[in-house]
C-alpha positions, 0 to 999 in steps of 0.5 A: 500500500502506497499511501502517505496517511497509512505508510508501509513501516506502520505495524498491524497495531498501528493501522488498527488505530487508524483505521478504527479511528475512521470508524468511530468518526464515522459512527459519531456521525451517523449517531448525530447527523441522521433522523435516528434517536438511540436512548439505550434501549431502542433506536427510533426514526426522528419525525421531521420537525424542529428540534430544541435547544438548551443553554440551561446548564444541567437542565436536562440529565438522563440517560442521554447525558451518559450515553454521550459521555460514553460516545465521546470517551474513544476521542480522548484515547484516539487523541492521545494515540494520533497525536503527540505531545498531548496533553489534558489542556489540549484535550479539553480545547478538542472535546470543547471544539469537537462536541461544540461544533456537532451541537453547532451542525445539528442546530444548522441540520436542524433549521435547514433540513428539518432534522429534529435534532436538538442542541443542548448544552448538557450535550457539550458538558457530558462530550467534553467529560467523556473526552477528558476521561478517555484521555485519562483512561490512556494515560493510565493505561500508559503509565502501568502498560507502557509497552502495549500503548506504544504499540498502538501509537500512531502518530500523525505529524 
């Protein structure tokens, strides 16, 4: 393979990174950007309309607000593993720029194509914690299994 993202000297773990990487981005994705609403349990159709928005901080917590954490928690440790030099400062400015900026296109998809998404504040709060805490999670993980985190280390430059 001749690519200049997936080059030939990166190892199985490492293309195992990128590649699992594209696919969570796409999955968010598809998680946020579709008339689609998964509450845990079940996953519905949105019916066309004009979806809600939220700047009350913690008005809305519910299962939703876990959910989204745990939807976010991979970025944190894709951060980690893409980029060097990391650290948690810059960790929270990409979950704060990253779940802003989705909350930002649903309020757009939503005004422009009907798509009954809502835009809540809550949903920032809970994507930036999941992302501070994925990153931890690696962090720790680094510190007691340095060796299998290199492995998986791909870094983008």
């Amino acid at each position: 393979m001749n690519n200049a993202l997936v080059p030939e000297h990166k190892s199985g773990y490492q293309r195992l990174t990128l590649y699992s990487a594209v696919f969570y981005f796409f999955s968010v994705a598809v998680l946020c950007f579709t008339p689609m609403s998964f509450t845990g349990h079940t996953i519905q159709p949105l019916m066309a309309g004009w979806g809600t928005v939220n700047f009350v901080i913690f008005q809305s917590i519910d299962a939703t607000f876990y959910l989204n954490i745990v939807m976010a928690i991979p970025l944190g440790i894709y951060y980690g593993l893409l980029i060097p030099r990391a650290n948690i400062f810059k960790v929270f400015v990409v979950g704060l720029l990253a779940s802003s900026l989705v909350e930002t296109v649903q309020y757009v998809l939503n005004h422009s194509l009907m798509l009954n998404r809502s835009m809540d504040i809550d949903d920032v709060i809970a994507n930036v914690l999941g992302v501070l805490i994925g990153y931890i999670v690696l962090w720790v993980i680094r510190l007691v299994l340095p060796s299998v985190v290199k492995k998986f280390q791909y870094f983008i430059e």
